[in-house]
C-alpha positions as CSV (number, residue, x, y, z in Angstrom):
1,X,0.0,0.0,0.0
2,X,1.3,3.5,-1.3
3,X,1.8,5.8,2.2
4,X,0.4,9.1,1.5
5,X,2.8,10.6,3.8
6,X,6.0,9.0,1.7
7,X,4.6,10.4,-1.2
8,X,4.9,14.0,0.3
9,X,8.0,13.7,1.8
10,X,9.3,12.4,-1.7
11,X,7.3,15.0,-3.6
12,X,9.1,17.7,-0.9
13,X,12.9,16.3,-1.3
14,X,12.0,16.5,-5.3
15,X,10.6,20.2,-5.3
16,X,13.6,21.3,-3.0
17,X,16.2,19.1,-5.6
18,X,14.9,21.3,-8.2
19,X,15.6,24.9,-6.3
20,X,11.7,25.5,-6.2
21,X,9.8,27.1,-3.7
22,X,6.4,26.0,-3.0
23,X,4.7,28.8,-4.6
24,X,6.5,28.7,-7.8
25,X,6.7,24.3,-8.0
26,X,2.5,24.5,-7.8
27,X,2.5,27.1,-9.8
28,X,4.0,24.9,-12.5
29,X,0.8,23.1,-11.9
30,X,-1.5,25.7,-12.1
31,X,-1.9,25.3,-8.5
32,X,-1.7,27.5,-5.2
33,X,1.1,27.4,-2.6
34,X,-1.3,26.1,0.1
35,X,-2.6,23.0,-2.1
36,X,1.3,22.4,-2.7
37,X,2.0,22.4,1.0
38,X,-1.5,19.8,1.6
39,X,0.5,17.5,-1.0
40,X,3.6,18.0,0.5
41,X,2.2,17.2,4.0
42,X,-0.2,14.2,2.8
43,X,-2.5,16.2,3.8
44,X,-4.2,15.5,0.1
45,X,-2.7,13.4,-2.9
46,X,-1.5,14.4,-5.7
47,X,-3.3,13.7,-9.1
48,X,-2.1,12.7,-12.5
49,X,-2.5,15.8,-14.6
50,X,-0.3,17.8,-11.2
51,X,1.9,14.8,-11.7
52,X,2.2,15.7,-15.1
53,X,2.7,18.9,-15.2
54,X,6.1,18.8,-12.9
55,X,7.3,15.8,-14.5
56,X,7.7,19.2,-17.5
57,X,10.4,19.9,-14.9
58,X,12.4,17.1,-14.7
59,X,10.6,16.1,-11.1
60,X,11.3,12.1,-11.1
61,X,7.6,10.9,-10.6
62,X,8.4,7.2,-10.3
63,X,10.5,8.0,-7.4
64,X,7.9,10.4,-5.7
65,X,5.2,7.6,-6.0
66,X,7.0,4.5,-5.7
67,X,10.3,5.8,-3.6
68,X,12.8,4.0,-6.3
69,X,14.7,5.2,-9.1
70,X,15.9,4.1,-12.5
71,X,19.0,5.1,-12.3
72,X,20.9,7.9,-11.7
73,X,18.8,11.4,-10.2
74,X,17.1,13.5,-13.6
75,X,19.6,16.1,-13.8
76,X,19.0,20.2,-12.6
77,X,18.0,22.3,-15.2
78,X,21.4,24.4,-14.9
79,X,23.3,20.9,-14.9
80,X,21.4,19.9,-18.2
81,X,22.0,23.3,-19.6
82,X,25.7,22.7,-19.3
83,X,25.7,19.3,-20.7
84,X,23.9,20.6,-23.5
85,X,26.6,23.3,-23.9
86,X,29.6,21.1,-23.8
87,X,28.1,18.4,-26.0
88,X,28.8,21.4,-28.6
89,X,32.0,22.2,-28.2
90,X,35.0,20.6,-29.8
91,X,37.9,18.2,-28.8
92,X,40.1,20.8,-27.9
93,X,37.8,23.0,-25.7
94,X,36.4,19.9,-23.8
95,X,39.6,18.8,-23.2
96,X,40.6,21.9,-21.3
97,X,37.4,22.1,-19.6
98,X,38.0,18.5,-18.3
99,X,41.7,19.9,-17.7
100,X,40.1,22.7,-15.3
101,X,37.9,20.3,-13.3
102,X,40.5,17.5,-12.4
103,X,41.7,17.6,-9.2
């Protein structure tokens, strides 16, 4: 049986993950700050078009309802953006970027 209160806690540790605050993780949702918090709380449950909507933001929704993962954390925005950027670049450049981040 799925524990409400899991499900918050998960749905918390994903929201925070991201660098969202309540108001603006509902409001990806087209929801309010409070009804975020009554998720968040297990005071309510989530539903499947909420679920939706934040899984738009790279929230991992198998781990918020089922407490596992696949693999590895979804990657921050930010960290995606910079993957992104150095899957552009040539040899050289990600050479020296490697260069700059070895200890």
């Amino acid at each position: 049986m799925v524990d409400i209160l899991d499900i918050g806690k998960r749905l918390k540790e994903e929201r925070e993950r991201l660098g969202f605050n309540q108001s603006d993780f509902g409001a990806l949702a087209s929801i309010g700050r409070k009804s975020q918090f009554s998720y968040e709380t297990g005071a309510s449950m989530p539903d499947a078009s909420y679920l939706a909507a934040i899984d738009m933001a790279a929230a991992d929704i198998r781990y918020i309802v089922t407490g596992e993962r696949d693999g590895p954390p979804p990657l921050k925005p930010d960290e995606q953006a910079l993957l992104d950027g150095y899957r552009t670049l040539n040899t050289t450049t990600k050479r020296r970027i490697l260069a700059f981040m070895r200890p």
